[in-house]
MDTraj code that builds the backbone (N, CA, C; nanometers):
import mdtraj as md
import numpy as np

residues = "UNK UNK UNK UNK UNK UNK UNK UNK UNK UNK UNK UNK UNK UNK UNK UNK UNK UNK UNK UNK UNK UNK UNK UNK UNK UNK UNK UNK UNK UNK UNK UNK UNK UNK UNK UNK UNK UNK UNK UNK UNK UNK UNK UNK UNK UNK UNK UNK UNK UNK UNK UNK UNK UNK UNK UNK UNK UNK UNK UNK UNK UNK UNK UNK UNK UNK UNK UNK UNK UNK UNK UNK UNK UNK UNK".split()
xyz = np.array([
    [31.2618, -10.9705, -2.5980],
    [31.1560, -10.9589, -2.4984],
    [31.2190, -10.9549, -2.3594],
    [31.1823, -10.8555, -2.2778],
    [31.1925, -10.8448, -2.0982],
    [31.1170, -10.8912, -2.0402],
    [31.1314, -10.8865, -1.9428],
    [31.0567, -10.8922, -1.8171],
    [31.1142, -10.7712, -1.7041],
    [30.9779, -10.7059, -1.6834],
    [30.9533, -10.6060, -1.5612],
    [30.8569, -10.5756, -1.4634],
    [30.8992, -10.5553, -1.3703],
    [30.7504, -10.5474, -1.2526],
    [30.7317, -10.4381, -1.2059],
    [30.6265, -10.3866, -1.1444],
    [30.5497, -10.3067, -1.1037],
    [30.5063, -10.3197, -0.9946],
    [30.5203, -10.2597, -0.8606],
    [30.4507, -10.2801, -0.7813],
    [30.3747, -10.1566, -0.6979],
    [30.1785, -10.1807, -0.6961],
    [30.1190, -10.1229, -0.7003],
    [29.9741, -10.1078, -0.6316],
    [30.0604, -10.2019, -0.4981],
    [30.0266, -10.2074, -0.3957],
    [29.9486, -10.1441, -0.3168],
    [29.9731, -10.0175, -0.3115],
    [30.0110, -9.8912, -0.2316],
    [29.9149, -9.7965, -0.2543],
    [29.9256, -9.7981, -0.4000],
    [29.8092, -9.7095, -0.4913],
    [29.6774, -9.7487, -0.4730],
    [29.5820, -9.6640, -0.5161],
    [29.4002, -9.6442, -0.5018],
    [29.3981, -9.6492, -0.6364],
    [29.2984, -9.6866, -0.6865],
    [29.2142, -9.6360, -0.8435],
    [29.1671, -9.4753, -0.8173],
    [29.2194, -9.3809, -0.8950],
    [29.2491, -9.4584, -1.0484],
    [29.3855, -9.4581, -1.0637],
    [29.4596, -9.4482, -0.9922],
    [29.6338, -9.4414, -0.9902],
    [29.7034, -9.5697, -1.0384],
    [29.6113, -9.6504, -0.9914],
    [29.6579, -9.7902, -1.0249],
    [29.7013, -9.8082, -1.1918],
    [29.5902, -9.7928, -1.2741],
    [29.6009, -9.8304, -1.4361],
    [29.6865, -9.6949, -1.4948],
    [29.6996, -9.5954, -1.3845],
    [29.8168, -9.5139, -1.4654],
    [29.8837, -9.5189, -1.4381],
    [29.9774, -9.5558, -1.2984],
    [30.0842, -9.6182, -1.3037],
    [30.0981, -9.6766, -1.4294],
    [30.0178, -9.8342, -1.4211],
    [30.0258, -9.9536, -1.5310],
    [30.0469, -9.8964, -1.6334],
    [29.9768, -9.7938, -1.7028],
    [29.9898, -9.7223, -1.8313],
    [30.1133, -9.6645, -1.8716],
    [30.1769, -9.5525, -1.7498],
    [30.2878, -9.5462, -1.7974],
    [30.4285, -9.6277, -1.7943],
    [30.4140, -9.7087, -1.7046],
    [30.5128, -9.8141, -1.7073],
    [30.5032, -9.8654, -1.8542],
    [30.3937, -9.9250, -1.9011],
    [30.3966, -9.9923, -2.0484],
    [30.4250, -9.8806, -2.1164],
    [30.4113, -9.8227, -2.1204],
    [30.4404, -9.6770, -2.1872],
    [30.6093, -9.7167, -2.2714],
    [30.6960, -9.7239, -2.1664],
    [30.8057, -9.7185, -2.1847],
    [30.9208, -9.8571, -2.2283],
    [30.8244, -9.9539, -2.2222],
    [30.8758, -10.1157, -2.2628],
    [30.8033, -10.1182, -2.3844],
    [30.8698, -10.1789, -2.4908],
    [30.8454, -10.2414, -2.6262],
    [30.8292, -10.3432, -2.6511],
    [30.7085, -10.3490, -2.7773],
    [30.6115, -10.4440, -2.7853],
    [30.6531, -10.5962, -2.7441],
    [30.6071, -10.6723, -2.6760],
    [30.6582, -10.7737, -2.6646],
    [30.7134, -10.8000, -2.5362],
    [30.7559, -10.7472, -2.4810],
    [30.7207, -10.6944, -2.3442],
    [30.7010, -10.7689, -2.2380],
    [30.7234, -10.7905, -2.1390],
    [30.6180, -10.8802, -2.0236],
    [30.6652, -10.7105, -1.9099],
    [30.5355, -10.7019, -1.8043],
    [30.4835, -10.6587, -1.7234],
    [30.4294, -10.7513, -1.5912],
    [30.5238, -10.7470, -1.4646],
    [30.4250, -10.7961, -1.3969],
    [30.3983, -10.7244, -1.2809],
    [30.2801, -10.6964, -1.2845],
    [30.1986, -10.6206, -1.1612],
    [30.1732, -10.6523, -1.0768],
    [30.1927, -10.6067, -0.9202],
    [30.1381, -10.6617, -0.7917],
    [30.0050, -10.5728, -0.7735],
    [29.9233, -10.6057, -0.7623],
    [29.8324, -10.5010, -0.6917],
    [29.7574, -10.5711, -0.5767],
    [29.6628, -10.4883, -0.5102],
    [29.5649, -10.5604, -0.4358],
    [29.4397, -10.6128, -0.5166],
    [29.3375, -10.6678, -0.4391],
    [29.2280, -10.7486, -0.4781],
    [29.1011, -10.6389, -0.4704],
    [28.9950, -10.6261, -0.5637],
    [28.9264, -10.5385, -0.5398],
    [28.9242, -10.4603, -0.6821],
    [28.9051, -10.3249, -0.6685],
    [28.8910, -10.2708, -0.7968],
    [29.0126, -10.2427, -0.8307],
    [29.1672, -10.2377, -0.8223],
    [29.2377, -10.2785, -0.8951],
    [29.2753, -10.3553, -1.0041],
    [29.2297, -10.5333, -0.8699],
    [29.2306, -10.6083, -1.0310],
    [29.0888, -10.5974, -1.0729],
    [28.9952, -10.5762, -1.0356],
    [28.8768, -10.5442, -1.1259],
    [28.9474, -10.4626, -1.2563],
    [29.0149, -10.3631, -1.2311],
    [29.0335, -10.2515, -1.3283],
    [29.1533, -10.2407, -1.4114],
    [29.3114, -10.3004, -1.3837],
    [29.3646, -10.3114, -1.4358],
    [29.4113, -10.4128, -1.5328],
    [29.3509, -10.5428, -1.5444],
    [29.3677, -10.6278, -1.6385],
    [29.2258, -10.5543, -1.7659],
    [29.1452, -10.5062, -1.7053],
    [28.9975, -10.4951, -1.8057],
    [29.0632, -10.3708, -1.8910],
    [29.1452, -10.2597, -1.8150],
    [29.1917, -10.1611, -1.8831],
    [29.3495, -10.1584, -1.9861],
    [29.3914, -10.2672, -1.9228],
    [29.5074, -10.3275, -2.0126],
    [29.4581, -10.3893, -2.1384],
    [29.3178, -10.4747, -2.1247],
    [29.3030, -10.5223, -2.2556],
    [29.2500, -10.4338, -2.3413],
    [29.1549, -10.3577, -2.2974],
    [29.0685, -10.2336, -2.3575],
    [29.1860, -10.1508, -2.4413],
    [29.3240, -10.1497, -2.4021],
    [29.4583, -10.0777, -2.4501],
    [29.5105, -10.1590, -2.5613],
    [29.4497, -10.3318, -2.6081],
    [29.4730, -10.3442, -2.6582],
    [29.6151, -10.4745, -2.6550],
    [29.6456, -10.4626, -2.4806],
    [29.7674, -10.5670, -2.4365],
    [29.7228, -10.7029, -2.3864],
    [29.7526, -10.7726, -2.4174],
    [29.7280, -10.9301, -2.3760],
    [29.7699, -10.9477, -2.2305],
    [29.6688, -11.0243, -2.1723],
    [29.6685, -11.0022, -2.0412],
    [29.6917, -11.1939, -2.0134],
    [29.8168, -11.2150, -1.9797],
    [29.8933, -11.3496, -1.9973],
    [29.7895, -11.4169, -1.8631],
    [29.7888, -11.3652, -1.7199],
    [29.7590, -11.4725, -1.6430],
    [29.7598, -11.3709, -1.4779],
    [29.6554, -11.4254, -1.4252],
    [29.6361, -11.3368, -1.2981],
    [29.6594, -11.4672, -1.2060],
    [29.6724, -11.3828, -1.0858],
    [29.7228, -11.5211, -0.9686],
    [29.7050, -11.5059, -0.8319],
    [29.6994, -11.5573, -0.7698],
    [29.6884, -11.4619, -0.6482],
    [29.8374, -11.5164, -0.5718],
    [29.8993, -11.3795, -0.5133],
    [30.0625, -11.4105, -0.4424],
    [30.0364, -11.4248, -0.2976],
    [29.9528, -11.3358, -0.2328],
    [29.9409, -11.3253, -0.0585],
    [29.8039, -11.3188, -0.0558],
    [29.7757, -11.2895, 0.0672],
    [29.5793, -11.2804, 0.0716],
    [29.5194, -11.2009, 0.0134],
    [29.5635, -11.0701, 0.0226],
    [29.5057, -10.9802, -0.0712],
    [29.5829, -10.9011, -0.1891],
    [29.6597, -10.9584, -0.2354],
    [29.7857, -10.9172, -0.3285],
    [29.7832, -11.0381, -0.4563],
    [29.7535, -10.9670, -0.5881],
    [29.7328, -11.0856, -0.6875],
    [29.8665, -11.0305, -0.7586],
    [29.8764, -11.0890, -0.8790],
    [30.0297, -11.0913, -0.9918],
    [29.9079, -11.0441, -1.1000],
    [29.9463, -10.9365, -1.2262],
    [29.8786, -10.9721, -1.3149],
    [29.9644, -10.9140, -1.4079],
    [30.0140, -11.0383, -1.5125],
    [30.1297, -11.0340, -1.6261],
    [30.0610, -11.0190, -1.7185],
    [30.0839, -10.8541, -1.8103],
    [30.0739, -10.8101, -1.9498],
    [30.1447, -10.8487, -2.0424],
    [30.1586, -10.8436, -2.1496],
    [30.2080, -10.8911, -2.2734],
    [30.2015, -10.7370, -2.3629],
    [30.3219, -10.6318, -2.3470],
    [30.2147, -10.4812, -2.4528],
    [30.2389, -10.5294, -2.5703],
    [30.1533, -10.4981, -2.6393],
    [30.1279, -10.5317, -2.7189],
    [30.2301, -10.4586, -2.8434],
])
top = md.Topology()
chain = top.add_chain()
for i, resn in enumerate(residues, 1):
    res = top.add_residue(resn, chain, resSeq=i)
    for name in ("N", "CA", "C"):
        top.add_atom(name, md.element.get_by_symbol(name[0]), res)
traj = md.Trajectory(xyz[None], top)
């Protein structure tokens, strides 16, 4: 098992969960992912669309004011 991050800051929806998508794309099962994004429909959308994929969604957090962590598990 790894650990890798993502940061996805920067990005709008829907760019956000495809980033996320293809990043997991390329790490094997077991996996850790950790995502920066902003607050808003990001994390509205990328933990709901990570699980909908089927990946365990370990723990969201918040890092700065508007910047949360949200660590996948792919499944």
């Amino acid at each position: 098992m790894a650990t890798y991050q993502l940061d996805i800051t920067k990005e709008h929806c829907p760019m956000t969960f495809v980033k996320t998508k293809v990043e997991l794309s390329k790490l094997s099962g077991g996996d850790i992912l950790e995502v920066n994004l902003l607050k808003g429909e990001p994390l509205d959308n990328v933990p709901r669309s990570a699980a909908e994929q089927g990946h365990e969604v370990l723990k969201i957090s918040q890092v700065e004011e508007d910047v949360y962590q949200v660590i996948i598990k792919k499944k």
